[in-house]
N, C-alpha and C positions, 0 to 999 in steps of 0.2 A: 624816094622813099623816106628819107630824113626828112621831108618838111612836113612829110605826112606826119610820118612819127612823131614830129615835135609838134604838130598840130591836134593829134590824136593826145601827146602829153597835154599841151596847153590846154582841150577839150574835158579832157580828166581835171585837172586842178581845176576848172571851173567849175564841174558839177562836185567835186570833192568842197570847195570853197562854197558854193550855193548849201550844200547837206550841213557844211559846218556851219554856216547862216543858221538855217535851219533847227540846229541842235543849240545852238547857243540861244536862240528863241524859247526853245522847248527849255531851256534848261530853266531862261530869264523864266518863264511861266510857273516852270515846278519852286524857282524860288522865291515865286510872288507868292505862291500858293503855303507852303510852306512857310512861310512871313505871315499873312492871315491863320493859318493854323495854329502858328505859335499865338498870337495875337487873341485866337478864340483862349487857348487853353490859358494865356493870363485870366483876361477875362472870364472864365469857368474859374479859376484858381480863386480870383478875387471875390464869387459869387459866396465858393466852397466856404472861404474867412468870414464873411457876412455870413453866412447859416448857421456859422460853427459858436459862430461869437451870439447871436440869437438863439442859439441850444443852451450854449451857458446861463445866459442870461433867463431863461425859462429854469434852467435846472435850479439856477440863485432861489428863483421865484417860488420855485415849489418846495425849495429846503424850506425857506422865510413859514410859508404856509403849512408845512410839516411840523414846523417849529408851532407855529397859531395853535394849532392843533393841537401838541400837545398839550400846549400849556392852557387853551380850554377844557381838557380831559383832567387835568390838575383841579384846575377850577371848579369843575363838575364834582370832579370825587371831592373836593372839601366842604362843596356848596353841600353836597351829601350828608358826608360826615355831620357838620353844623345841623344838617336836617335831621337826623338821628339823633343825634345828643339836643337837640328840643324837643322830638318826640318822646324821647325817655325824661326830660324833667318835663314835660304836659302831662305823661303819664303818672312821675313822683307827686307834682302838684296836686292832680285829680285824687290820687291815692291820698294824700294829705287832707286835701278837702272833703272827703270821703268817712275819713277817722273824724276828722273836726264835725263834717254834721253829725255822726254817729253818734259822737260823746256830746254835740247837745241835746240829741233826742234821748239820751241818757239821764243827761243834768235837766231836762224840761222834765222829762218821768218822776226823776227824784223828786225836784221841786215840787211838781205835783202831789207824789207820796206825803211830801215834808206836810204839804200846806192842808192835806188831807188829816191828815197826823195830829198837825196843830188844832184844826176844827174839831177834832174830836176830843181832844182833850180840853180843850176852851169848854166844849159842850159837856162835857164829863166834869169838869170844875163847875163850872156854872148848876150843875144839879148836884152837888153836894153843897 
């Protein structure tokens, strides 16, 4: 019964020894696995840096262009402005020009009067 027994032991430590094979396989596996996982998530990590840093770089991009913006909205309102203050001296000009023909059709009337004036008193001398 002892050799049994020591056979029945021996019989145990082999298939105990075969399962710890086996576990230590399973375990090599979870830590290959495990190693690729880490492996992705660098990988994912370093994708994450790369987007992050091309987020900035668009955010750079659209301040730069916020900036454009404004300062053609600057632009616009003085281009404005400028265009208003020559529509109001086009308008002072024309009002000027306006008085000026005025007072010649003033001075051409008179003259006319004058030289009417003159003719009749020439004509009014001449018959005395």
């Amino acid at each position: 019964m002892g050799a049994i027994s020591n056979e029945m032991i021996w019989q145990a430590i082999k298939e105990l020894a075969e399962q710890l094979q086996q576990t230590n396989g399973q375990v090599q596996q979870l830590g290959q696995q495990v190693q690729q996982t880490n492996e992705q998530v660098q990988q994912l990590g370093q994708q994450v840096q790369h987007l992050n840093s091309q987020v900035q770089q668009l955010n750079h991009q659209v301040q730069q262009t916020h900036e454009q913006v404004d300062q053609l909205a600057k632009q616009v309102q003085q281009t404005n402005e400028q265009l208003n203050q020559l529509s109001q001296q086009v308008a002072d000009m024309d009002k000027r020009i306006t008085d000026v023909a005025n007072g010649q059709n003033i001075l051409v009337e008179e003259l006319f009067e004058n030289k009417k004036e003159i003719k009749r008193v020439k004509t009014a001398l001449n018959m005395y």
